[in-house]
C-alpha positions in Angstrom: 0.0 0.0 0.0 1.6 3.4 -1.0 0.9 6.4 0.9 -0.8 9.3 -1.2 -2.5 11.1 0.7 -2.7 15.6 1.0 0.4 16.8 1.2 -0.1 19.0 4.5 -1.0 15.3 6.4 2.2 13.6 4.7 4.3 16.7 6.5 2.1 16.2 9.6 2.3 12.6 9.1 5.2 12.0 8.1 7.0 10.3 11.5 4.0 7.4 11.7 4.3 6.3 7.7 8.6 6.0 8.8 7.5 4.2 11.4 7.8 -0.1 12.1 4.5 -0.3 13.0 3.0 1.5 9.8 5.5 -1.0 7.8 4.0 -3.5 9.2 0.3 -2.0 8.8 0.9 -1.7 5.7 2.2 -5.6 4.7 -1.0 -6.4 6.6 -3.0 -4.4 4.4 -1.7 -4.9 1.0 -2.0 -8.6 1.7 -5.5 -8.8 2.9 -6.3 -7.1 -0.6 -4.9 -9.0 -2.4 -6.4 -12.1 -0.7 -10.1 -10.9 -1.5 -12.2 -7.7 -1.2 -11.7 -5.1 1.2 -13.3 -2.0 1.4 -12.9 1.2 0.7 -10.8 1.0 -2.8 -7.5 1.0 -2.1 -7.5 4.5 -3.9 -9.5 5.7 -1.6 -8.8 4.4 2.0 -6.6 8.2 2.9 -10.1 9.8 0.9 -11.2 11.4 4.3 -7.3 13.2 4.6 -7.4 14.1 0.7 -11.0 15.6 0.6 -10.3 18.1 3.9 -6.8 19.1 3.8 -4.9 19.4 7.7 -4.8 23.5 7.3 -8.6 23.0 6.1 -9.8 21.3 9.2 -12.4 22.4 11.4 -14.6 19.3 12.5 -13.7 16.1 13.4 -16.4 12.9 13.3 -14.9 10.0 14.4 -16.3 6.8 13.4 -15.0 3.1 14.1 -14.9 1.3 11.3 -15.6 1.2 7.6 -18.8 -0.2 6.0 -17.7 -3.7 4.6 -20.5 -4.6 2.4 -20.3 -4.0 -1.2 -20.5 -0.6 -2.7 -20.7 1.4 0.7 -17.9 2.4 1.7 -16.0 6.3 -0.1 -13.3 6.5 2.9 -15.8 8.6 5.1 -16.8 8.1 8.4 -20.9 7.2 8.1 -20.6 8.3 4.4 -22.1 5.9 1.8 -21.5 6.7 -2.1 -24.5 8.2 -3.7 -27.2 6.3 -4.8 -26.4 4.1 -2.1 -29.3 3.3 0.8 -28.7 4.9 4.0 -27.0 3.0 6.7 -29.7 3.2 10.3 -26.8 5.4 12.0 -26.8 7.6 8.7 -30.6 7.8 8.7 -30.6 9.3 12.4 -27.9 11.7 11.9 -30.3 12.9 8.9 -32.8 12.9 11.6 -31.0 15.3 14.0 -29.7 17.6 11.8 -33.5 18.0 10.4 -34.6 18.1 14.0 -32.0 20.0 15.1 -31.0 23.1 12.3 -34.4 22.2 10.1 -32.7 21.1 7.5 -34.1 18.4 4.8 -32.8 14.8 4.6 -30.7 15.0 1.8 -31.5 12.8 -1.4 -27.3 11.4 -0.7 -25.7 9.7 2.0 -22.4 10.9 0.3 -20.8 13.0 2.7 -18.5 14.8 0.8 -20.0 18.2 1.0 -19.1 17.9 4.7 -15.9 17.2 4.1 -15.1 19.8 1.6 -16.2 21.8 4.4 -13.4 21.0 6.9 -15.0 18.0 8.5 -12.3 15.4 9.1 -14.5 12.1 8.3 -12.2 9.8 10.4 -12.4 6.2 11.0 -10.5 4.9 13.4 -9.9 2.0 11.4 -9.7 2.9 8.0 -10.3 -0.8 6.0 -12.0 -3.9 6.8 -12.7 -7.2 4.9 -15.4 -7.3 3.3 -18.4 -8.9 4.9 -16.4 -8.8 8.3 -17.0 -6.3 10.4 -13.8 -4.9 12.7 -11.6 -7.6 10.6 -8.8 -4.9 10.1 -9.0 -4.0 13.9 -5.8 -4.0 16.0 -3.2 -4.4 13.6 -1.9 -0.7 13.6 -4.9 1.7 12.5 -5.7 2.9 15.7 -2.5 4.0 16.7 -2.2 5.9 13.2 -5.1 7.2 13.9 -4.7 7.8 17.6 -1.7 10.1 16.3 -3.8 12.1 13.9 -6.0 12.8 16.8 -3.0 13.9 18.9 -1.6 16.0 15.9 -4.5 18.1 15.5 -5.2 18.8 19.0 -1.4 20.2 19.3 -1.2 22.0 16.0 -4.7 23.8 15.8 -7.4 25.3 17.8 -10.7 25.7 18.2 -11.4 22.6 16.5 -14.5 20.9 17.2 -14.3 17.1 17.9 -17.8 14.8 17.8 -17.4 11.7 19.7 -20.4 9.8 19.5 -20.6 6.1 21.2 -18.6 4.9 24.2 -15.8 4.0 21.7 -15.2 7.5 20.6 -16.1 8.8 23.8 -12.8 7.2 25.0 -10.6 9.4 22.1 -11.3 12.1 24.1 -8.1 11.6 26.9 -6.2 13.1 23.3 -7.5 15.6 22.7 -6.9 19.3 24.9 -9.9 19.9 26.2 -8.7 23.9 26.8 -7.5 24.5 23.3 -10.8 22.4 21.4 -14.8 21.6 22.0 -15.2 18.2 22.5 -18.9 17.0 22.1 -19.9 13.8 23.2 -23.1 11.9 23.3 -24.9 8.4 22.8 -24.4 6.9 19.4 -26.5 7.1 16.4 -26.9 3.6 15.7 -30.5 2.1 16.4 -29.5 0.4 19.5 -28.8 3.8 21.4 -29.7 6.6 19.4 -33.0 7.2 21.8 -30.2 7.0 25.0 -28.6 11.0 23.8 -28.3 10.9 20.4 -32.0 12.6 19.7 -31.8 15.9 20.9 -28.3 16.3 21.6 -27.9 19.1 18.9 -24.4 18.9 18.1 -24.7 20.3 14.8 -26.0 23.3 16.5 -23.5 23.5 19.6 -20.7 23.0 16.5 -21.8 26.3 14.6 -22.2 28.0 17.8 -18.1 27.6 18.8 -17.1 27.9 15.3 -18.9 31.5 15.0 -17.8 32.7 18.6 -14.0 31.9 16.9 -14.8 34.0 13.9 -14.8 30.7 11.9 -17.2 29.7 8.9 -20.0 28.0 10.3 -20.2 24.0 8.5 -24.1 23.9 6.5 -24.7 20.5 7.5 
């Protein structure tokens, strides 16, 4: 797997794709490829550091793990490609944002238009065999992604971090909490979304710090 991704995250970067356990990431990676689909397309597993460039950021979603059934996954956090039918943790963030800014469901689950924003779409594991859901966990994306995290709370401010679900919720011990907003709540997914997901208006609360900044609000 060769790295191309923006080249303001390959300077930022650049120390975790020298290191042994990226090396090793990556043998793990190119191998499981090769042995049978994966998903996202290998040209498009850095797509959420190529569509929103490091100096661009403003957001950051963090999601767990990439959709792994055919034809979902663009290298987005919750994003499926157009045309596609919304995932149930897609179809309630639609529901907030609706509930929460008044805004229509969209006719795309493609969140691109976010991204090209300054939302940082983030996985925390950025492939996954297809069919098999956390298959590509543990073998080195967390800690790459762990350092982006890290990164981005040392080398910006007032960046807004969403941290949905328990998982997520634990990403917050890296981030400085006196330099960012963190945000966190229940997940979207059908199984908790009714627990503080509903009602928790984060896309609200997000626009909110980024105009007391004198920063572009994001038109979810």
């Amino acid at each position: 797997m060769e790295v191309k991704i923006e080249s303001g995250w390959q300077a930022c970067l650049a120390e975790e794709f020298a290191s042994d356990y990226f090396a090793q990431l990556t043998d793990f990676v190119r191998a499981e490829y090769q042995s049978g689909p994966c998903y996202p397309p290998g040209s498009q597993i850095f797509n959420a550091f190529d569509l929103c460039p490091f100096d661009r950021v403003r957001v950051v979603l963090l999601g767990q793990d990439p959709y792994h059934e055919p034809g979902q996954a663009e290298g987005l956090c919750f994003s499926v490609r157009d045309g596609v039918p919304f995932p149930p943790s897609l179809q309630n963030i639609f529901k907030e944002i609706q509930a929460d800014v008044g805004h229509a469901i969209p006719a795309s689950g493609s969140l691109r238009r976010w991204a090209a924003q300054g939302v940082l779409l983030l996985n925390a594991t950025l492939t996954v065999r297809a069919h098999a859901a956390g298959s590509h966990q543990g073998h080195g994306w967390e800690t790459f992604t762990d350092a982006v995290i890290r990164r981005l709370s040392a080398a910006r401010e007032h960046l807004v971090f969403l941290l949905w679900g328990s998982y997520a919720g634990r990403k917050a011990e890296l981030i400085d909490a006196s330099r960012h907003l963190i945000l966190r709540s229940a997940h979207p997914s059908p199984l908790s979304a009714y627990r503080g997901f509903f009602g928790n208006h984060h896309f609200t609360l997000c626009n909110d710090y980024l105009r007391a900044h004198g920063l572009e609000p994001i038109n979810w």
